[in-house]
DOZARO-575042 format. One record per residue (C-alpha): residue number from 1; residue in one letter; x, z, y. Coordinates in nm, 2 decimals, always signed. Each point is the difference from the previous one (the first is absolute). Layout:
N
<NUM A <X Z Y>>
...
//
This chain:
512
<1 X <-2.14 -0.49 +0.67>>
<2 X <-0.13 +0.13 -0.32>>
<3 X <+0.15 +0.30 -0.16>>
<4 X <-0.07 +0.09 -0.38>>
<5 X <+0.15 +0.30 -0.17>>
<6 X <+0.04 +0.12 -0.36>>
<7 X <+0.15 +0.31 -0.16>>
<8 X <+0.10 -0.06 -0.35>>
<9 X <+0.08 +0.28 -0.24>>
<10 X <+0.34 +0.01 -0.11>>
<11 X <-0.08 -0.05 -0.34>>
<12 X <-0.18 -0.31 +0.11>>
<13 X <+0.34 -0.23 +0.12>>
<14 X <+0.34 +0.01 -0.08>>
<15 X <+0.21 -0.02 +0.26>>
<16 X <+0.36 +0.01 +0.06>>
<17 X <+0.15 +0.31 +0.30>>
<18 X <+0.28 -0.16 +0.09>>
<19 X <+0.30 +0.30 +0.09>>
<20 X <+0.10 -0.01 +0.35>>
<21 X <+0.34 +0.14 -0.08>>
<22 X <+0.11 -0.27 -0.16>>
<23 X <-0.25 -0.30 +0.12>>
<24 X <-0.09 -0.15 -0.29>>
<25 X <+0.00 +0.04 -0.42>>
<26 X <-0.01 -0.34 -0.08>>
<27 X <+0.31 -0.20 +0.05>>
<28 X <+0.05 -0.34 +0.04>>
<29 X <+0.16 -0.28 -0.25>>
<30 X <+0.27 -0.29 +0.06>>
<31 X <-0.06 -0.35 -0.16>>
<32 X <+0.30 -0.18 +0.04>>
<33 X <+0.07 -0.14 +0.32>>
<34 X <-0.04 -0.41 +0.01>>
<35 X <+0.19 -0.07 +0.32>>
<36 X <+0.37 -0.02 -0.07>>
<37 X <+0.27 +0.11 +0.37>>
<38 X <+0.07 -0.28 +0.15>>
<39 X <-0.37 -0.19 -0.03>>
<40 X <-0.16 -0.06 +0.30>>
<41 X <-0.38 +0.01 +0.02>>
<42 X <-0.29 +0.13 +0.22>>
<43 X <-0.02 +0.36 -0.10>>
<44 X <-0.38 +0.09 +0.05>>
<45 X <-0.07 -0.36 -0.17>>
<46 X <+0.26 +0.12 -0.29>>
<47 X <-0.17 +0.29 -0.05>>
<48 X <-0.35 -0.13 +0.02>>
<49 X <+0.07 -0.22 -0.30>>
<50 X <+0.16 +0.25 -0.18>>
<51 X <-0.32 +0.22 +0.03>>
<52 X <-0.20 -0.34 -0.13>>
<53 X <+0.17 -0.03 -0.28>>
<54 X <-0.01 +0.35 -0.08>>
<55 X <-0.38 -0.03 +0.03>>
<56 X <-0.01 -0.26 -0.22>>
<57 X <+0.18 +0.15 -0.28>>
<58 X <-0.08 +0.27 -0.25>>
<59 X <+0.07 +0.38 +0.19>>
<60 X <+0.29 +0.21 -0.18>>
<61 X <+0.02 +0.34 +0.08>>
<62 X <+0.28 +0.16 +0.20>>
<63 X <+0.29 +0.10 -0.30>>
<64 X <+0.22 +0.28 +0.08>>
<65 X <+0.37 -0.08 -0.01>>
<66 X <+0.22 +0.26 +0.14>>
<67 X <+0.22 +0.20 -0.23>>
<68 X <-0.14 +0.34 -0.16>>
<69 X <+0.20 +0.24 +0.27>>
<70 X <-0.18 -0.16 +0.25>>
<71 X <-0.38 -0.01 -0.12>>
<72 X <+0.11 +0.34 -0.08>>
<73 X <+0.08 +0.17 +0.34>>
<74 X <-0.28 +0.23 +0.15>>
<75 X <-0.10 +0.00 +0.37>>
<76 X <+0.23 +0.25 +0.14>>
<77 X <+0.26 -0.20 -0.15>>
<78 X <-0.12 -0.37 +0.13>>
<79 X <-0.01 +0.16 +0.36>>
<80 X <+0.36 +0.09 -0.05>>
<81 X <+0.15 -0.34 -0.04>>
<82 X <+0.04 -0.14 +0.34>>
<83 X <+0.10 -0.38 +0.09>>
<84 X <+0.32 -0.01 +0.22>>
<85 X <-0.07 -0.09 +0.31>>
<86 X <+0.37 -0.19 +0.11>>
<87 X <-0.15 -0.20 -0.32>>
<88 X <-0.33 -0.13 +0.18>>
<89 X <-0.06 -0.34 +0.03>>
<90 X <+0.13 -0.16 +0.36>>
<91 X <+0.10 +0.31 +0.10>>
<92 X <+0.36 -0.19 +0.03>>
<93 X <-0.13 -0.30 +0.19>>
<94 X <-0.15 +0.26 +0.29>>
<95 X <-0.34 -0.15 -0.02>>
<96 X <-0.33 +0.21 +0.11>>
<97 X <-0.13 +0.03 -0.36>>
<98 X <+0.18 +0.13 -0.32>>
<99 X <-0.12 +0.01 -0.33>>
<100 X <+0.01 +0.29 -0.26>>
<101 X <-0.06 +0.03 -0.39>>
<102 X <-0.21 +0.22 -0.18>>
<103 X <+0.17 +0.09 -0.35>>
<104 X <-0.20 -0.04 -0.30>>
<105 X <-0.11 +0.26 -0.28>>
<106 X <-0.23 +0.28 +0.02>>
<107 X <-0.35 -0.14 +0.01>>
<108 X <+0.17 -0.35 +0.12>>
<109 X <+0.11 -0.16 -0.34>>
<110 X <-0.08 -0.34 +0.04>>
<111 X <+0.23 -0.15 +0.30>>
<112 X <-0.11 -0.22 +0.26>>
<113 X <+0.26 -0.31 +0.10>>
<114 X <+0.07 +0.00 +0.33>>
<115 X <+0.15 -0.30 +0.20>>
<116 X <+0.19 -0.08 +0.38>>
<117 X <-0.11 -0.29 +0.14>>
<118 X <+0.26 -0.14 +0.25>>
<119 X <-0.06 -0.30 +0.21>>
<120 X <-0.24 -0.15 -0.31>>
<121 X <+0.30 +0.13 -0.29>>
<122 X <-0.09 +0.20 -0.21>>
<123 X <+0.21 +0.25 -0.22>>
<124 X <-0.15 +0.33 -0.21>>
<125 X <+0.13 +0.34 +0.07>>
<126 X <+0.20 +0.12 -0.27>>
<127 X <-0.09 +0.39 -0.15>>
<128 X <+0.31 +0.21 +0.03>>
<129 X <+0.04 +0.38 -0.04>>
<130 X <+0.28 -0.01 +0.24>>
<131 X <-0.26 -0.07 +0.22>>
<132 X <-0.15 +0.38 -0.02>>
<133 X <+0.15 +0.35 +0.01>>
<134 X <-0.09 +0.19 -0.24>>
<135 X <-0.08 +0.40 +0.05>>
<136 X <+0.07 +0.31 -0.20>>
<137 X <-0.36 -0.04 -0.18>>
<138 X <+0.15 -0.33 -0.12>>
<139 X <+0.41 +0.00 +0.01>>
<140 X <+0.00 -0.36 -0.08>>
<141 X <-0.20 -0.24 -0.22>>
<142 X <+0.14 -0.29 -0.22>>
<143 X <+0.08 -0.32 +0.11>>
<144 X <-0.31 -0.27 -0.15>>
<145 X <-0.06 -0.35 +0.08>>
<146 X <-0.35 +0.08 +0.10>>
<147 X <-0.14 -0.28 +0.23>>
<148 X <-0.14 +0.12 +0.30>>
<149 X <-0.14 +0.30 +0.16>>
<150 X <-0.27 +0.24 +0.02>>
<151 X <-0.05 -0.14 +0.36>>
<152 X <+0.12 -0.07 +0.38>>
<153 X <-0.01 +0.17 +0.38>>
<154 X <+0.11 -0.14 +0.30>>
<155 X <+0.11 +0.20 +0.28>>
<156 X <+0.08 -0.05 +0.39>>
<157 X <+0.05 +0.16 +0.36>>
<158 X <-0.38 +0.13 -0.04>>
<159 X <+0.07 +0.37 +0.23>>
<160 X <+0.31 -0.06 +0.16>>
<161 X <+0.26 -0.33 +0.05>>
<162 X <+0.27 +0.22 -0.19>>
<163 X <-0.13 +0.05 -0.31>>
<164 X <-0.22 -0.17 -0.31>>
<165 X <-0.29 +0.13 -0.04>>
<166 X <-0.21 -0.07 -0.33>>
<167 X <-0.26 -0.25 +0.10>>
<168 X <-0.18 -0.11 -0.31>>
<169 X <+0.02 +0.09 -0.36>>
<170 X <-0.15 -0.25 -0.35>>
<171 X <-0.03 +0.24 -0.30>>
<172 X <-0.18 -0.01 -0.28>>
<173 X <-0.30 -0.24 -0.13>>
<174 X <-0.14 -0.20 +0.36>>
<175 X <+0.08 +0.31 +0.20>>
<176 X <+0.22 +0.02 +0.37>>
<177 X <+0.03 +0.20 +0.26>>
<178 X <+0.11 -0.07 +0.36>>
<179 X <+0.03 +0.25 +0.31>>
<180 X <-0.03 -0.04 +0.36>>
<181 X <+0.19 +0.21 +0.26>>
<182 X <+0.02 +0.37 -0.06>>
<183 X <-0.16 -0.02 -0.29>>
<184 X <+0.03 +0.17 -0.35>>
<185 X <-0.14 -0.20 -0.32>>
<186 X <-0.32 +0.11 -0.09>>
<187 X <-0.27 -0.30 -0.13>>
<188 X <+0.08 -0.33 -0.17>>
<189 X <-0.14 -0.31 -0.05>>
<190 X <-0.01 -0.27 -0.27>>
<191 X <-0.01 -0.32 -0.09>>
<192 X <-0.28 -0.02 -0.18>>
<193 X <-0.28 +0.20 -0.16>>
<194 X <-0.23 -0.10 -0.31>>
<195 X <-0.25 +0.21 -0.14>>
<196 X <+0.03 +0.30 +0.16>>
<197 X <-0.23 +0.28 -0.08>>
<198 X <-0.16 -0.19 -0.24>>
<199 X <-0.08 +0.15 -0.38>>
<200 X <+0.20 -0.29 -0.15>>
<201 X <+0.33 +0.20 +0.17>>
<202 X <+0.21 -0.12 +0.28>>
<203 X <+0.27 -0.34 -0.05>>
<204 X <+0.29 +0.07 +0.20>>
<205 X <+0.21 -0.36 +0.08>>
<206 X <+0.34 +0.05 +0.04>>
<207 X <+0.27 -0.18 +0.24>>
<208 X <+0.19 -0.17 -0.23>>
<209 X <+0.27 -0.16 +0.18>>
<210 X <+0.09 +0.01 +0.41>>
<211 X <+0.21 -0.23 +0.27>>
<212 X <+0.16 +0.13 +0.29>>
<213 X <+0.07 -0.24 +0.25>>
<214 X <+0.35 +0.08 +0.19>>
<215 X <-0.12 +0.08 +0.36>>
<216 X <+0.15 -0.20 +0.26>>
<217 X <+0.27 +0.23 +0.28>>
<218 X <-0.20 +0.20 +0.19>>
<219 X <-0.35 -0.11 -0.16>>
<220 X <-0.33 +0.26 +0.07>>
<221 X <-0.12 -0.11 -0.37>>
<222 X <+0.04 -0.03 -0.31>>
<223 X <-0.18 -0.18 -0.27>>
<224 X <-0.04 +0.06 -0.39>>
<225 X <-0.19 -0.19 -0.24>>
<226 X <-0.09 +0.18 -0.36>>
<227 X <-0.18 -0.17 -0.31>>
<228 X <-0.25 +0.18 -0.15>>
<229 X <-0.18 +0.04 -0.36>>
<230 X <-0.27 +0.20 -0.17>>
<231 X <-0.22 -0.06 -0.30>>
<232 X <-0.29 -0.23 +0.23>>
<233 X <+0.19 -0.09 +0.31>>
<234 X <+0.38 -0.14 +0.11>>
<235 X <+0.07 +0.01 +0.33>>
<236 X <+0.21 -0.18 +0.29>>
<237 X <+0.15 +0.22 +0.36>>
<238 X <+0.22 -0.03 +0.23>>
<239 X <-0.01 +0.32 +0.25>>
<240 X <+0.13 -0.07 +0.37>>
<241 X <+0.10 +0.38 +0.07>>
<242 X <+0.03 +0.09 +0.38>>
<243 X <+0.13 +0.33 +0.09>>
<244 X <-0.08 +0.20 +0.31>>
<245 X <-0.24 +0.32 +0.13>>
<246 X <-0.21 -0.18 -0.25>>
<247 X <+0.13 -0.16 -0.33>>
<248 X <-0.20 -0.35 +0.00>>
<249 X <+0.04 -0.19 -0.30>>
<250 X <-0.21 -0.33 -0.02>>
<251 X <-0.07 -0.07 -0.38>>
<252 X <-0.11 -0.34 -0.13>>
<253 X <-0.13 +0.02 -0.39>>
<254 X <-0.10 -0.24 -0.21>>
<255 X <-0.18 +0.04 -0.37>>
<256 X <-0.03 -0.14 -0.29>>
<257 X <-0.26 +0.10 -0.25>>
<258 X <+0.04 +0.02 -0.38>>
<259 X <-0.34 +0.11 -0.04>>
<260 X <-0.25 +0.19 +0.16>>
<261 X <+0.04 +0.29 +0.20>>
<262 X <-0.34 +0.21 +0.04>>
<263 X <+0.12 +0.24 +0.35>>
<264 X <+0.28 -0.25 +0.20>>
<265 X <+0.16 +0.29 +0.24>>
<266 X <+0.20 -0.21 +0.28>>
<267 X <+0.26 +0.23 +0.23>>
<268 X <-0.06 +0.29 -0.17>>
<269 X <+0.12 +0.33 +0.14>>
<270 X <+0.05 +0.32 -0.18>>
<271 X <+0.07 +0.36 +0.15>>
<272 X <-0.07 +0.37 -0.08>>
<273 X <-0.22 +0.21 +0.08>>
<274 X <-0.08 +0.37 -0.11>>
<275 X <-0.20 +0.20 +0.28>>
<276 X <-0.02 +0.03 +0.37>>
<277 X <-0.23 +0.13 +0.25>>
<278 X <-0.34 -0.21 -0.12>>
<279 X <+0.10 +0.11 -0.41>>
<280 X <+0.24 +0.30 -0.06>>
<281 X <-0.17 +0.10 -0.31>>
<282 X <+0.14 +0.30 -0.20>>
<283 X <+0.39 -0.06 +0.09>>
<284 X <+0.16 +0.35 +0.05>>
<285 X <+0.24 -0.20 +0.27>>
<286 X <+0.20 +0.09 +0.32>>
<287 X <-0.03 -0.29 +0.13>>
<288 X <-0.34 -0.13 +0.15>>
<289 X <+0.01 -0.39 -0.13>>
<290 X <+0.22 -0.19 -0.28>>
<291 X <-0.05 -0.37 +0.06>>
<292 X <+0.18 -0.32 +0.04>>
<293 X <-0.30 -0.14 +0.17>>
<294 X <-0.33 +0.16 +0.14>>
<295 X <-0.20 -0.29 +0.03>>
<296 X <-0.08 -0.40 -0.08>>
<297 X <-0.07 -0.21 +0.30>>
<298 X <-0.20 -0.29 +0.05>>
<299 X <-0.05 -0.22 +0.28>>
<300 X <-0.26 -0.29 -0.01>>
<301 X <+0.05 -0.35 +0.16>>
<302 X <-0.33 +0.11 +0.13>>
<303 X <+0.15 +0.27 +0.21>>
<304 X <-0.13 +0.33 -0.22>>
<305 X <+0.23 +0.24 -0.14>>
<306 X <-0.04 +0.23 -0.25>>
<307 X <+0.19 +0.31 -0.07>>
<308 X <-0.01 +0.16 -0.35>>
<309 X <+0.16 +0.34 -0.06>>
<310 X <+0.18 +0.02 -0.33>>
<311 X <-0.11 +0.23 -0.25>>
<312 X <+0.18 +0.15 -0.33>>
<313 X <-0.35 -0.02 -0.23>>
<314 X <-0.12 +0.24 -0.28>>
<315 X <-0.07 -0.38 -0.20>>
<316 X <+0.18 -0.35 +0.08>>
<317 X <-0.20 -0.15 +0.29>>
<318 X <+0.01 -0.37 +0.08>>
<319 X <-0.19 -0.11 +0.33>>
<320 X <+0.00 -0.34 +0.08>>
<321 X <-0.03 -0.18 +0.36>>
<322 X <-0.16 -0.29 +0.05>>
<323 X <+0.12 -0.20 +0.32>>
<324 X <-0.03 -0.38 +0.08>>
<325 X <+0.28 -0.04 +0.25>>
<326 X <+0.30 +0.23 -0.07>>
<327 X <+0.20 +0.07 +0.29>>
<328 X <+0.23 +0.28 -0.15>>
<329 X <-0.03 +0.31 -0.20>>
<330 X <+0.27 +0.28 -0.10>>
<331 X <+0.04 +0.32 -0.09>>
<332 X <+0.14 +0.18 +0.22>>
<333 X <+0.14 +0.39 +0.11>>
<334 X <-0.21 +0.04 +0.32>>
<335 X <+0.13 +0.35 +0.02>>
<336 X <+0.35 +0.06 +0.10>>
<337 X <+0.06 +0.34 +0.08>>
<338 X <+0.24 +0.21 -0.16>>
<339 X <-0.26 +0.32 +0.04>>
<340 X <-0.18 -0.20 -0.26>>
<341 X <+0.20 +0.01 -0.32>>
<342 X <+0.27 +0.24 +0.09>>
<343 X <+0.23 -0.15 -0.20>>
<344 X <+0.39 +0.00 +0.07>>
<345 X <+0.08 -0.19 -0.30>>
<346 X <-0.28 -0.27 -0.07>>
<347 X <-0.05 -0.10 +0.36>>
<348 X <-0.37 -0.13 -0.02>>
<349 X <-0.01 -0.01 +0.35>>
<350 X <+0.25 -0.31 -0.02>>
<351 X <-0.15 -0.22 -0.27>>
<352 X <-0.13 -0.30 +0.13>>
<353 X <-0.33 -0.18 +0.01>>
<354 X <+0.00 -0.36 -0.15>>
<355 X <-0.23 -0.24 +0.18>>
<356 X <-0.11 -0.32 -0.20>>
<357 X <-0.11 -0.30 +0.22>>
<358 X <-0.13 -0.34 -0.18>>
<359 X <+0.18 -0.27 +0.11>>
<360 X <-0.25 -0.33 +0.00>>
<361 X <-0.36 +0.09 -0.09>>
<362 X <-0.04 +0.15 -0.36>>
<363 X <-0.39 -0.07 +0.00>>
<364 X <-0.25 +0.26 -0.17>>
<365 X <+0.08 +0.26 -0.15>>
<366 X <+0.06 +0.39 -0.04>>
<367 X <+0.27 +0.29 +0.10>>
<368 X <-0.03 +0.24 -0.28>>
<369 X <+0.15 +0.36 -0.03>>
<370 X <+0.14 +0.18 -0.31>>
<371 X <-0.01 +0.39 -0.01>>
<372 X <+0.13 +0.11 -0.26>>
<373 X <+0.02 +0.42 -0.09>>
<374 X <+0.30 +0.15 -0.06>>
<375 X <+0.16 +0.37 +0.01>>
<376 X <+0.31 -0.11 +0.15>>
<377 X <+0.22 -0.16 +0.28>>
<378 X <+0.22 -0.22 -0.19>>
<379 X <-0.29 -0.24 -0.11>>
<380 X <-0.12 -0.26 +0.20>>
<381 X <-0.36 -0.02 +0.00>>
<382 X <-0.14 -0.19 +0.26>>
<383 X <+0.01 -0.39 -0.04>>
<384 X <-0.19 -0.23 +0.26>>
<385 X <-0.01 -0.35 -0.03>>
<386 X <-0.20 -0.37 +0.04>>
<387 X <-0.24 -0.14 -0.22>>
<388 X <-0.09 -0.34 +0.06>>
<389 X <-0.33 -0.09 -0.09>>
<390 X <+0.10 -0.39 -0.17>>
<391 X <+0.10 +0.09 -0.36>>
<392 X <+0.35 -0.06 -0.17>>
<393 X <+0.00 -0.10 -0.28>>
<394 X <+0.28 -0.25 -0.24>>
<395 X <+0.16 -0.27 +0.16>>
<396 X <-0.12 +0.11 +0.34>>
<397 X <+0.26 -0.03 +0.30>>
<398 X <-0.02 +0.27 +0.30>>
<399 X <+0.20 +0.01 +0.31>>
<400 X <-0.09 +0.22 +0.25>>
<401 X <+0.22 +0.19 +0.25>>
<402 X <+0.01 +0.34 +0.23>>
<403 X <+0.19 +0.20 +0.21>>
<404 X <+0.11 +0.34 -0.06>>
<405 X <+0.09 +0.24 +0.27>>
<406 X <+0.17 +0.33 -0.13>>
<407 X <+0.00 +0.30 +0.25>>
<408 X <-0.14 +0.30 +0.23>>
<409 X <-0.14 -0.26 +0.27>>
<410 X <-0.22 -0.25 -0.13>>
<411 X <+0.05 -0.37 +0.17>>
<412 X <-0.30 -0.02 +0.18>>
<413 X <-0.16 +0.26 +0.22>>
<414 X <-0.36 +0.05 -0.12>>
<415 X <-0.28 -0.06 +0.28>>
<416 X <-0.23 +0.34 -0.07>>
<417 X <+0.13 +0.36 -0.08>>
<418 X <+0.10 +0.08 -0.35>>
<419 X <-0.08 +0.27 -0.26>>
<420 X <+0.28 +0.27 -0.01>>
<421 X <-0.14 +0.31 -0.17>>
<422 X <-0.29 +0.03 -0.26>>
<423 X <-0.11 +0.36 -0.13>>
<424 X <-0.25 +0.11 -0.21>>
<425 X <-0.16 +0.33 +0.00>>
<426 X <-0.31 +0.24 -0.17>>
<427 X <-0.30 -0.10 +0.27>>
<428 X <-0.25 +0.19 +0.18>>
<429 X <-0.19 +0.07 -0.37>>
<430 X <+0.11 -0.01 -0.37>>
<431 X <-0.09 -0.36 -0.05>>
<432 X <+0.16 -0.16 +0.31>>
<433 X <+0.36 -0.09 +0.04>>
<434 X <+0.14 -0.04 +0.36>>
<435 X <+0.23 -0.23 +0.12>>
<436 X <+0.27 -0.01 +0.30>>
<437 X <+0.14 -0.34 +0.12>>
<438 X <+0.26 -0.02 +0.25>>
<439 X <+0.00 -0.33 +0.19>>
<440 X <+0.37 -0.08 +0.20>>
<441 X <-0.05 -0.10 +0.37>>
<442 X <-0.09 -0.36 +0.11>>
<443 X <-0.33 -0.29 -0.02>>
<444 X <-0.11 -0.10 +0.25>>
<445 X <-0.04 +0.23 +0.31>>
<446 X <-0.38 +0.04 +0.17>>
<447 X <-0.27 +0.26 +0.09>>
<448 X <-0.28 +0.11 -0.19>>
<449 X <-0.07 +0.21 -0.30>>
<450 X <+0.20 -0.03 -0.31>>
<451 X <-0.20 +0.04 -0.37>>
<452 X <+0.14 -0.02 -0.36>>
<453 X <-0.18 -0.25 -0.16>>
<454 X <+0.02 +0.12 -0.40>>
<455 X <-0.16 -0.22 -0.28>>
<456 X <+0.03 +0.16 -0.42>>
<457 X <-0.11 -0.13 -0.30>>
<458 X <-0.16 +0.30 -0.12>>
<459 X <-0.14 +0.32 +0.10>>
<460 X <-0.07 +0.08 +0.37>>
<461 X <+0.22 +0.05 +0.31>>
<462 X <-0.03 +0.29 +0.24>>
<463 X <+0.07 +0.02 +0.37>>
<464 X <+0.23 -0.24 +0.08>>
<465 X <+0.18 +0.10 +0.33>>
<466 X <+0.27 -0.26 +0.18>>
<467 X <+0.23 +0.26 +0.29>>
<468 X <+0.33 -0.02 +0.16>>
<469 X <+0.31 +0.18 -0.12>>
<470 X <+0.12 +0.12 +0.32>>
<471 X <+0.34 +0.11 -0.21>>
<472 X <+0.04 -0.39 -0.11>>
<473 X <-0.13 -0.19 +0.24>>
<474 X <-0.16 -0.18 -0.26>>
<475 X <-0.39 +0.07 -0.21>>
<476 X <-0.14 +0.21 -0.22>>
<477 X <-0.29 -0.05 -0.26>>
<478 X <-0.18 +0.23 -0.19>>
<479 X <-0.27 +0.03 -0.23>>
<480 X <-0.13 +0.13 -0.33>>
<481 X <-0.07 -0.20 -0.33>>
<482 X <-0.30 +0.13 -0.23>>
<483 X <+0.11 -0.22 -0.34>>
<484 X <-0.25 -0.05 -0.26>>
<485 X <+0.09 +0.20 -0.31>>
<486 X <+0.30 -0.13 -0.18>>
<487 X <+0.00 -0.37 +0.15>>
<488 X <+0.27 -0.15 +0.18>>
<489 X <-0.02 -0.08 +0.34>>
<490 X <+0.15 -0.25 +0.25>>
<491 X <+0.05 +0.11 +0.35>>
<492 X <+0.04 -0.18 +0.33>>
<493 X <+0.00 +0.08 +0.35>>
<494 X <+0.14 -0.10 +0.32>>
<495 X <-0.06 +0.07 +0.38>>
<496 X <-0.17 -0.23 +0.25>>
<497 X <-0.09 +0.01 +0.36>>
<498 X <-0.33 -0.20 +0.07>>
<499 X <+0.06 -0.32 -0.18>>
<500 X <+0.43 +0.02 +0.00>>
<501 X <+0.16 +0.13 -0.31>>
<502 X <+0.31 +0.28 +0.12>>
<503 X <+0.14 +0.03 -0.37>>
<504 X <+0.08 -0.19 -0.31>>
<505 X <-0.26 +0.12 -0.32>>
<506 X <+0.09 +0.26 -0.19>>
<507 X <-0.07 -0.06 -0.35>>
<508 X <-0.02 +0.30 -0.26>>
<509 X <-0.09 +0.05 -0.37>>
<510 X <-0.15 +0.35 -0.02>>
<511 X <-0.01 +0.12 -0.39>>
<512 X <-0.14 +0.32 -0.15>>
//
């Protein structure tokens, strides 16, 4: 697996942060719905042609259409109108799923149509006020005929049989959150991501229009289909969601292209990161990490694994992965402990890890990840995703599928030790830099002695020592990096025993 990094001065790209406080900016648009109640049809097929056309014709631009008081409220006002929750959808018909409404306004001017499917019928769900209470930041805004809603969650027994949990949230743009048990939100994912990070400036498609199918009595999933749209690319999905200790939702896409897209990012994930153990920079903090996520993941058909610590950079930094044979990659929150981020209130130590496994084989191509700097903990920016190697350009047609597993546990349980702690300290002379990784406990068990096998791209490594930690159970590796003067450098190193590999690789971009 090649790895190739780049560190871009800001001036150099314009990219969007997008604010983790309130997902997403960008909002998406409603063209008017084509299926009248009462029609029945395959939904996914519906949809699918819906996204053709779309393709097909001319993009227009998301318009706003919500009255004035609404565009108008501010942020501490749009968190204090609440939906009603006697008011959500098949609450009243006891099923295992219910359905609740985001109100639009604020940064969501331009409504989304939202639709129950019911045994093939389908019949739009109607925007109501009476379908929110309104708080003292509000009192009460005016009745409108707007058409639609800023967006949709869906909740169910997640914690306990009793009660309705939140279980997965679509706000804003392509963007949706899910949670598995005991967790708090923290990362999201998308639908889609085109031209990230590149100079020309990020294209954010939007979901434009959504189907919730009517679970069946006591059903463990639910499905939703969405159509989306951007300036190059219209979209198809339908999202079987299955809740449990981990969220699993199974998503099938397929896209349309207007006209070419230069970066294609499939299953894109994007999180937060501002400093933890391997990057605190200056922050005069009491708490010893921020971070939604701590790492990206990958796991080869192969059988190597890569871990790369996340890093909030001086400059944007995109390093790209290239794999033939994708098994799964994530980003994940590794570390769990509350000693960690010592924060009551955010609960880092409870945001999930999401876990992105191709389903069929998506041929060559590369991972790439997105750091972007930032000064603060309400932007998101980390954003990894696929980039197939076939271009996609207009008129093309792309279906491709994966899995997505949303939690503390990822599905599989990996075959060698992984990376849990990476620190970076002043080394044994000016120059040098020393670094501390912390393997967990497991690979494969056998005599003989351990070494840290450590690879760079520049400059010259020092004293590489493999020992246990008797405190762990697991391995320590330690050694020193002498970097040639202002370059870059890509790290590497894992442990090994003869011939057998103990640990995945851990993969670090060492700047100046």
């Amino acid at each position: 697996m090649e790895v190739r990094s780049r560190t871009w001065a800001e001036r150099g790209a314009r990219v969007v942060c997008v604010l983790g406080m309130v997902w997403a900016v960008v909002a998406g648009a409603a063209p008017k719905a084509s299926s009248a109640p009462g029609k029945r049809s395959s939904t996914a097929d519906l949809v699918r042609a819906r996204a053709r056309e779309l393709a097909g014709r001319r993009y227009q631009a998301p318009v706003p259409a919500v009255p004035k008081e609404y565009a108008q409220l501010t942020y501490d006002q749009y968190r204090d109108i609440r939906f009603r929750p006697e008011k959500a959808r098949w609450r009243d018909a006891g099923l295992p799923f219910q359905a609740q409404f985001f109100h639009p306004g604020f940064f969501y001017t331009s409504p989304i149509i939202i639709h129950e499917v019911d045994g093939g019928r389908t019949e739009k769900v109607r925007f109501s006020t009476d379908l929110f209470s309104y708080g003292p930041l509000v009192k009460q805004l005016p009745p409108s005929k707007v058409d639609g809603f800023a967006g949709f969650r869906l909740a169910h027994p997640l914690n306990r049989p009793d009660h309705f949990d939140e279980l997965v949230a679509f706000l804003g743009a392509s963007y949706f959150r899910a949670l598995g048990r005991g967790n708090v939100y923290g990362l999201s994912a998308r639908g889609l991501a085109i031209d990230t990070a590149l100079p020309e400036g990020e294209e954010f498609p939007s979901f434009r229009e959504f189907w919730l199918e009517k679970p069946a009595p006591g059903a463990d999933r639910v499905v939703v289909h969405a159509l989306m749209d951007s300036p190059s690319v219209a979209g198809a999905y339908r999202f079987v969601i299955i809740p449990g200790e981990r969220t699993v939702m199974e998503v099938e896409a397929t896209l349309y292209a207007r006209k070419a897209v230069k970066r294609l990012g499939v299953a894109p994930l994007t999180s937060m990161y501002l400093f933890g153990e391997n990057d605190r920079g200056t922050y005069d903090d009491f708490r010893p990490e921020v971070h939604d996520s701590d790492g990206l993941f990958l796991w080869m058909k192969n059988g190597e694994q890569l871990w790369r610590p996340l890093q909030n950079p001086a400059h944007l930094n995109v390093s790209s992965f290239q794999v033939e044979g994708l098994r799964a990659f994530g980003l994940l929150q590794r570390d769990q402990a509350f000693t960690s981020y010592e924060d009551l209130e955010a609960r880092y130590d409870k945001r999930p890890g999401v876990w992105v496994e191709p389903l069929g084989d998506w041929g060559r191509g590369v991972v790439q990840l997105v750091e972007i700097p930032t000064a603060e903990e309400i932007n998101d920016n980390i954003v990894a995703y696929w980039v197939p190697e076939a271009p996609f350009g207009p008129g093309a047609e792309l279906r491709m599928g994966w899995r997505l597993s949303w939690g503390s546990v990822p599905p599989e349980r990996p075959t060698v030790a992984q990376t849990v702690a990476t620190r970076v300290a002043a080394g044994s002379t000016p120059a040098a830099r020393r670094f501390v990784l912390e393997f967990s406990r497991g690979g494969p068990e056998g005599e003989g002695p351990v070494e840290a096998v450590v690879t760079t791209s520049k400059g010259q490594v020092l004293h590489p020592i493999a020992q246990r930690n008797d405190v762990t159970g697991g391995w320590r590796a330690t050694f020193e990096l002498v970097p040639e003067a202002g370059a870059p450098t890509e790290l590497r190193c894992f442990l090994r025993r003869g011939s057998e590999t103990l640990t995945e690789t851990w993969s670090y971009l060492w700047t100046p």
